[in-house]
N, C-alpha and C positions, 0 to 999 in steps of 0.2 A: 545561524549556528550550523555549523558541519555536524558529521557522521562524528568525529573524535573527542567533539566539543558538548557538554549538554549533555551527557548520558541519554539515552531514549529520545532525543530528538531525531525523527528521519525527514530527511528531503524528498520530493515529493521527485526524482528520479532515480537512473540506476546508479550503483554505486562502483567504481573502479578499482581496479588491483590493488594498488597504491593505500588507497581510503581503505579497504579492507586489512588490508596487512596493520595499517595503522592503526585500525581499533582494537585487531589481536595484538597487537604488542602493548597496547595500556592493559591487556590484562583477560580477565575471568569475565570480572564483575561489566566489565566495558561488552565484553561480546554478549554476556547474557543481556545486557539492557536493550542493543540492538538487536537481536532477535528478539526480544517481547514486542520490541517497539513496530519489526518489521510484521509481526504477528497479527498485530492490534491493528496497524493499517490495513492488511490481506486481509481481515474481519469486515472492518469498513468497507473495502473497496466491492468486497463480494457482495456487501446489503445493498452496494447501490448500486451494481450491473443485476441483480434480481430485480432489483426495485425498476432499472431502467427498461430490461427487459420485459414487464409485466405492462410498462407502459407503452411500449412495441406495438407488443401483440394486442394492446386494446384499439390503438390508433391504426391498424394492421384489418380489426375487424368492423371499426367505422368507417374506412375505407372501402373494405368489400362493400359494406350496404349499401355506398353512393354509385357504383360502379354497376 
């Protein structure tokens, strides 16, 4: 499913002029969906660069002690 197709489905890249302009013109209800939608992924994405970064810095300090 695309950005125009599936209300609230977003693909896991960026999205183009074209595909943007096309989900403003289905409307209101079309752009708020993707923006909730791009919303709820930016939520996810940030738990899991915390979460990856947390595991960094632990691999980061088991390293020092071998060193």
């Amino acid at each position: 499913m695309g950005w125009g197709k599936g209300l609230g489905v977003v693909e896991p890249r960026g999205v183009e002029r074209v595909e943007a302009e096309a989900i403003y013109e289905q409307g209101r209800d079309a752009v708020v969906s993707v923006l909730l939608a791009l919303s709820a992924q930016n939520e996810r994405l940030e738990a899991q660069v915390e979460k990856l970064t947390a595991r960094v810095a632990r691999q980061d300090e088991r390293i020092a002690t071998l060193e």
